[in-house]
Each structure stands twice: as C-alpha cells, then as structure tokens.
C-alpha positions as CSV (number, residue, x, y, z in Angstrom):
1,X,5.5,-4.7,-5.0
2,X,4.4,-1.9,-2.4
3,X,5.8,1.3,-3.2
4,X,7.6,4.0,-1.1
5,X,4.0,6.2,-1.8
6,X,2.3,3.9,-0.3
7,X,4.2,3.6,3.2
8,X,4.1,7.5,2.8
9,X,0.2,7.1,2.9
10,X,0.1,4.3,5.4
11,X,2.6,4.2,7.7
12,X,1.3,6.5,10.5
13,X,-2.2,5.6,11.2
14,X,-3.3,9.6,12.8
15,X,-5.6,11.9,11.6
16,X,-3.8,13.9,8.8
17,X,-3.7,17.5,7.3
18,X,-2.6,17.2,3.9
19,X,-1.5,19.7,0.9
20,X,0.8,19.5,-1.9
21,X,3.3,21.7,-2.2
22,X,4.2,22.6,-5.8
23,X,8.3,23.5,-6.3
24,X,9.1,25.2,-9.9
25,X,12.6,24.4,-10.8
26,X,14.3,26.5,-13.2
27,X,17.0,26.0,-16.2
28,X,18.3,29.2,-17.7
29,X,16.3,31.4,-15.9
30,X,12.9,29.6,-17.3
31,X,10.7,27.5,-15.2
32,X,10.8,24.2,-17.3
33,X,10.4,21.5,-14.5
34,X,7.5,21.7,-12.1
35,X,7.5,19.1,-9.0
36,X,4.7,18.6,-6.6
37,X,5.1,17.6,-3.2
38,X,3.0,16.0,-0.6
39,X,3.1,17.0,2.7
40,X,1.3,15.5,5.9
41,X,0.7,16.9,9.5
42,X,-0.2,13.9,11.7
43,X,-1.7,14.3,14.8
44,X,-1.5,12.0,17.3
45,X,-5.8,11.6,18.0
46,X,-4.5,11.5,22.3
47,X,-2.4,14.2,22.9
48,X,-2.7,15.9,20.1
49,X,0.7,16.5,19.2
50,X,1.8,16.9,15.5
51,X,4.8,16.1,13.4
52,X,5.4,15.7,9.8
53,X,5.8,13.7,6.8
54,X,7.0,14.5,2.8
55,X,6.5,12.7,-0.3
56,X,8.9,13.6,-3.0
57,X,8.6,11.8,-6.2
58,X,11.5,10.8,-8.6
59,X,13.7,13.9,-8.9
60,X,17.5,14.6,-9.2
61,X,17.1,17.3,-7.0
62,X,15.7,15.1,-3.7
63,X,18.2,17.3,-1.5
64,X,17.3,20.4,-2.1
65,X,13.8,20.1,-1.9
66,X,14.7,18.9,1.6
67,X,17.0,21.7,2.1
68,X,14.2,23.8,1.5
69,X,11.8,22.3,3.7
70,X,14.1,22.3,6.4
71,X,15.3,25.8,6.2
72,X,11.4,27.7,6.3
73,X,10.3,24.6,8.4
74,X,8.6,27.9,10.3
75,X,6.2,28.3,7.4
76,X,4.6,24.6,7.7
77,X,4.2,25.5,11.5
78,X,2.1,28.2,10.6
79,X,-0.1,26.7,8.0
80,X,-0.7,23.8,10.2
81,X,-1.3,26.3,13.5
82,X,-4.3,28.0,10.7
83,X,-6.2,24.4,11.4
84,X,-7.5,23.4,15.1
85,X,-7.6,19.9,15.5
86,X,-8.5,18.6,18.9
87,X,-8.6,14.8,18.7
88,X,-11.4,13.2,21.2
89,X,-15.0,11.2,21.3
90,X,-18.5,12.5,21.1
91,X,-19.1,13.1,24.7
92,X,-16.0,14.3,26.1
93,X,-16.2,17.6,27.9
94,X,-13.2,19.7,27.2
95,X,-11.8,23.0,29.1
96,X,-9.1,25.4,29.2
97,X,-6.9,26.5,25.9
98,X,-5.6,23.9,23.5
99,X,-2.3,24.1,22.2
100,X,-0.8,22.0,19.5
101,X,2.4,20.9,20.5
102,X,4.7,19.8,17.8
103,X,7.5,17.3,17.7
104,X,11.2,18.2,15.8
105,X,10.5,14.6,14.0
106,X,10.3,14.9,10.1
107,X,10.2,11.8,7.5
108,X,11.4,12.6,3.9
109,X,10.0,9.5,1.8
110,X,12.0,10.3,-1.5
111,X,12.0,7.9,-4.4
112,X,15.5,9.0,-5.4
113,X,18.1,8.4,-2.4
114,X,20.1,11.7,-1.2
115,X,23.8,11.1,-1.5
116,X,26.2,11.3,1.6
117,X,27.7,15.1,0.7
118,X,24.0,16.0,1.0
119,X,22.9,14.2,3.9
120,X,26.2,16.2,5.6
121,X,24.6,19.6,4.6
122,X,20.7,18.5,5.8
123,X,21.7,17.3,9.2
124,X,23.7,20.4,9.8
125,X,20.7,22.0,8.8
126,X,18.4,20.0,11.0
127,X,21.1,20.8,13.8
128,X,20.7,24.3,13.4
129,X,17.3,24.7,13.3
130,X,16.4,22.3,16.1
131,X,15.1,19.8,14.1
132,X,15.4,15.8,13.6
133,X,14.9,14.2,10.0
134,X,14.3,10.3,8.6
135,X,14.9,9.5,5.3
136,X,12.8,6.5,3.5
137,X,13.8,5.8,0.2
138,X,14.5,2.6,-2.0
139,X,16.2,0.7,1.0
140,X,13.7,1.1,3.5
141,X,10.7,-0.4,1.1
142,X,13.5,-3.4,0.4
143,X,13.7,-3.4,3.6
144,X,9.8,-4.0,4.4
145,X,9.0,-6.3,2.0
146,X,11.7,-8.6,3.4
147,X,10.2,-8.4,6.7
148,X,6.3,-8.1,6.1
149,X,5.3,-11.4,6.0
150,X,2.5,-12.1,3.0
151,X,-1.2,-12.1,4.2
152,X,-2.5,-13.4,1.3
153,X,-1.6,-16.1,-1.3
154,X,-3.7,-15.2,-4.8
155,X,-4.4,-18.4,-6.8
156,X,-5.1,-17.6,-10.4
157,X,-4.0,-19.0,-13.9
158,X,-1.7,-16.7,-16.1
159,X,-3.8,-16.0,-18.5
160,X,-5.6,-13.8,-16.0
161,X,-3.2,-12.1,-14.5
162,X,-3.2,-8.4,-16.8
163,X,-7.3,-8.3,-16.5
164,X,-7.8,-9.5,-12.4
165,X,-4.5,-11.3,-10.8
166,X,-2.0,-8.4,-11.1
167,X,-4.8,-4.9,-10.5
168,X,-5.8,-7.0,-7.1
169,X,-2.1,-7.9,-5.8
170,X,-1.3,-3.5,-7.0
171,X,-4.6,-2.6,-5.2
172,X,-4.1,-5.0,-2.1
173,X,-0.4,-3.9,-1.9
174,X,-1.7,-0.2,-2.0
175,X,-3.1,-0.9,1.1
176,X,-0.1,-2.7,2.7
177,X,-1.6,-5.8,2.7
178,X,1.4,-7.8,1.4
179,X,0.7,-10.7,-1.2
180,X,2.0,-14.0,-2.6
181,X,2.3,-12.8,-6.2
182,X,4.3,-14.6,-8.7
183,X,5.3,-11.1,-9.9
184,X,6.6,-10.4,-6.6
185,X,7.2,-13.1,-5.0
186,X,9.3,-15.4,-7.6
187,X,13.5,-14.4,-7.9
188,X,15.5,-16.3,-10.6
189,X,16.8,-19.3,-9.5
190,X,13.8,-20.1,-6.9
191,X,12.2,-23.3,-7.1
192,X,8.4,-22.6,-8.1
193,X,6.6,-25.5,-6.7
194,X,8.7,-24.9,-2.9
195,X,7.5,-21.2,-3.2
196,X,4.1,-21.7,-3.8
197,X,3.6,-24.2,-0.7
198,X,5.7,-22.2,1.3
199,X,3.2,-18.8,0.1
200,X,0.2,-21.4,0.6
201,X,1.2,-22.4,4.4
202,X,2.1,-18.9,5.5
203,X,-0.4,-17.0,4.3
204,X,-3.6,-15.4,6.5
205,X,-5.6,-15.9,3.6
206,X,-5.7,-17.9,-0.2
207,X,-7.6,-15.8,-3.0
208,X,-8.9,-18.2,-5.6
209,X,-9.5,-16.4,-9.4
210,X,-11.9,-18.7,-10.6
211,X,-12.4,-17.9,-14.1
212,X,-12.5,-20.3,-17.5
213,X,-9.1,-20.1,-17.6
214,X,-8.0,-21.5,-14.4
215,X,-11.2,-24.4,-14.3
216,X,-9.8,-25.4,-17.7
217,X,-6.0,-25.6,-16.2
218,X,-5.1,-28.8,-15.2
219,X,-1.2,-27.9,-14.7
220,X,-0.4,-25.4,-11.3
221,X,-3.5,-24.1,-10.9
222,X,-5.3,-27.5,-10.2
223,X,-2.2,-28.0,-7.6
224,X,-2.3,-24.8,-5.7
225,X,-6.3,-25.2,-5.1
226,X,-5.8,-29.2,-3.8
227,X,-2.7,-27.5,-1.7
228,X,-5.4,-25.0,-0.6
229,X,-8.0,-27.3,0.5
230,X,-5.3,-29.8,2.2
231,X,-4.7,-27.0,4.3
232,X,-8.7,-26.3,4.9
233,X,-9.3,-29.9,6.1
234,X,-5.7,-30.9,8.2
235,X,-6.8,-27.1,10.6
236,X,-10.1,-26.9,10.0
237,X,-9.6,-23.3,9.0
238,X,-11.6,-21.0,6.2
239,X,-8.1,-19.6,4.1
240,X,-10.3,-19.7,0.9
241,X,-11.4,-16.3,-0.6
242,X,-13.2,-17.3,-3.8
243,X,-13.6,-14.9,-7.1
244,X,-15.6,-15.4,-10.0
245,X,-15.2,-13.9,-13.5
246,X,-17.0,-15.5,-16.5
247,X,-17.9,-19.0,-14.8
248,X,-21.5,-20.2,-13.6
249,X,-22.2,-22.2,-10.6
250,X,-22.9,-25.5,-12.5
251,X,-18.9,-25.1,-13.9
252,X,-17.7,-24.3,-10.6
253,X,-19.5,-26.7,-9.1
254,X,-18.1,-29.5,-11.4
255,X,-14.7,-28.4,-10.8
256,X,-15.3,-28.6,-7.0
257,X,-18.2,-28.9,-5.0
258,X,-17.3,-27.4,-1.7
259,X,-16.4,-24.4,-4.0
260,X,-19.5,-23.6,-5.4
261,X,-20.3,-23.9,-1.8
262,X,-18.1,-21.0,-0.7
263,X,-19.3,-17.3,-0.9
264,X,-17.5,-15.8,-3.5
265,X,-17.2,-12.3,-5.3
266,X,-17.9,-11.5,-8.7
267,X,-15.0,-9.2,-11.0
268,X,-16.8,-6.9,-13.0
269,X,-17.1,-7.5,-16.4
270,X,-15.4,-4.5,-18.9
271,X,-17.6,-4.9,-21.6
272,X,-21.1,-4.0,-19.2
273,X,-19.7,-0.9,-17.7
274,X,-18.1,2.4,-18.2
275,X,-14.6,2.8,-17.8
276,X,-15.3,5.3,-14.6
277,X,-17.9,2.3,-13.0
278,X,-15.5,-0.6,-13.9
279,X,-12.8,1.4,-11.8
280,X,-15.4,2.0,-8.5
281,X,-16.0,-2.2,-9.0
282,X,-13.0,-3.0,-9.2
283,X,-11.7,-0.7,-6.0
284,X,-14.6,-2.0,-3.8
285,X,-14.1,-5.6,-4.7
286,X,-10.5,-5.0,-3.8
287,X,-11.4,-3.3,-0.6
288,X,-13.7,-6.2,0.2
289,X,-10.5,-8.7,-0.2
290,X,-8.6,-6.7,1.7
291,X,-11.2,-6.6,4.6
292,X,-11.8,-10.2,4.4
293,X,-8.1,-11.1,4.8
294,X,-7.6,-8.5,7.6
295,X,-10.4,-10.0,9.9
C-alpha cells in the first residue's frame, strides 16, 4: 500500500527546498521525545512562486506541531528567502529584480489525524495570520488508493513474494505507481480468480517473476501468465514485463517459448553481493519497472 510519505514526496512535481526540522518534546521538564519533521518549499519552475508542505510522522501531538508551524510561519519565510531560486532554461535572458512571491497554501501530511477541537484552534490560527492550511492524513491516502487506478499487475508465485514480489510492489508504490498486489489488492470476502482478471485487464502493464518457483507452479501462476498472453494476442499489445531470478533460458524457454523470447531483467542474487550492492540492484531494477510501465 502507498503511504501518506510517499504522496508527501510525490504529490507536487516542482523543484523543492528541503530540511528537517527537529521538535524536542518534553515530560517533566526533561527532553525525552525528539520528533523530526520534513518540511518542503516548492516552487513553481514558471512563475516562481513558492508554498509549502510538512511531513509529520506518527505523533500524539500532530496539532501542536501544526500550531507551531503556523504561529512563526514568518521564520520558514525567511529561511526560504536565504535561497534564490529562479526557475528557467539554459538560454533564457533574464532582467530586472526577482522576487519570490509566496502563496498562504500550506499542506500538513500527518500520519496521526488532528481531532475537531484542534482543527477549531489551527484554522483560527490560520485566520489570524493570513494563512490557508490542508490536512492529509489516513483518509486522504484511503482515499487515493480507491481512486488510482493500478498500472501494473505483478505475476509471481507465493513463495517469492518476501525475497522479490512484495520489495517491488513497496518500491513501485514508493513511486506512486499503483500495483495489483495480492497484499493490497485482495479484501476478505473477494473472489480471487475475478480479481485477478479484473487486475490483469486493467492494468498498463503485467510484471512476470519468473523464478523456479513459479515455472514449477501449475495452480494460479500457470493461469495468470495464459490470462496474460490471451490478452497479448486478442490487442496485439506488449503488457508483459518479464523478471528472472534463478532460472536459465533453456527452463524458461520450456515453460514458454515466446517468453524466453521477451527481454527480461535479472533480480540480483543475495548470496553474490554485499548487503549495500544488493540494495543499489534492487532499487535500479525497480526503477527500470517503474520506467517501463510509465512509457
């Protein structure tokens, strides 16, 4: 499932000043709790005008963070007037004196929702000081995911879903590329062989795991990739995004032909790297995939 932090980092597509803010919160007169907070100026790359955006991660204390922000919103003017930004191409020729102009939006993306009593007090706030404030919290990512439609469909058996099948739907959803993930994609009660047609015919985009596992599988994973293929040969359109982990050409070529046929990517392998080079792998095999589906 895509998470509130990752709308926070994709939602507004602008060149960004960021910096964390770091908020100590004390019991008893002792600083026992420390919270850090992300904070974004966006600047729109045409007119350069700015507003701003906040991350604040699971906390009790969501509102006053926000009460905070709010009531010195003078002092994140002034750190963000310490950076010129002038958005533009190469060859532009530019005169007179820029000015930053700044908008009185603000988005609060909190992982814990504010209560009404303190939504009151911040909008009274926001009043005061001129200002205009959007929450996003738990609702708004519900919200999303029931309207972003999935790009992708990943085909893989379960055995593979800790090692490959669930790090690419987290990476992919990271980007907000929306997937057809049993994990996130099944409720209770839903029919699983009308779910997985209906993520096969919707999708931009079907991401095959072809591993030992899955060529060995002759239950759901055999039926998804002849679903797949239907769909290849009825609109004459490439859906299939191949991925191979453990499996040589001769095996995939015995389980399908036209699959061996089909350029496909390779998952690391753990055991021949280094956890810190398995990680860089993985994320540019992800990024690939996610490239490939956006096209």
């Amino acid at each position: 499932m895509t998470k509130l932090y990752s709308y926070f980092k994709n939602d507004f597509k602008y060149i960004t000043l960021d910096r964390k803010l770091t908020f100590g919160i004390k019991h008893d007169n002792e600083t026992d709790e420390i919270i850090e907070i992300e904070e974004k100026v966006l600047i729109e790359h045409n007119s350069s005008a700015r507003f701003f955006t906040f991350y604040i991660p699971a906390s009790n204390l969501a509102a006053l963070f926000c009460r905070e922000i709010l009531m010195k919103f003078k002092d994140h003017i002034d750190f963000a007037n310490g950076v010129e930004m002038i958005g533009g191409f190469a060859n532009d020729l530019n005169f007179g004196k820029h000015t930053s102009v700044y908008s009185n939006r603000i988005y609060f993306y909190t992982e814990n929702p504010i209560g009404a009593a303190d939504l009151q007090v911040l909008a009274k706030i926001a009043e005061e000081n001129n200002l205009f404030f959007t929450i996003r919290s738990r609702d708004y990512v519900k919200k999303k995911m029931e309207i972003d439609k999935p790009l992708a469909f990943i085909s893989h058996d379960s055995r593979d879903k800790e090692l490959i099948a669930k790090p690419l739907a987290n990476g992919l959803s990271s980007r907000l590329c929306s997937v057809w993930y049993d994990e996130y994609s099944l409720n209770i009660g839903d029919s699983l062989r009308e779910s997985i047609e209906k993520g096969i015919k919707e999708v931009k985009k079907c991401v095959i795991l072809i591993t030992k596992n899955f060529l060995n599988n002759p239950g759901w994973g055999k039926k998804e990739f002849n679903s797949i293929f239907t769909r290849e040969m009825i609109f004459n359109e490439r859906v299939v995004l191949p991925i191979w982990f453990g499996v040589t050409t001769e095996e995939v070529y015995e389980y399908s032909p036209s699959l061996a046929d089909t350029v496909a990517l390779i998952w690391p392998n753990k055991e021949d790297l280094s956890e810190e080079e398995y990680k860089k792998s993985v994320e540019l095999i992800i990024s690939k995939v996610h490239t490939a589906i956006n096209k």
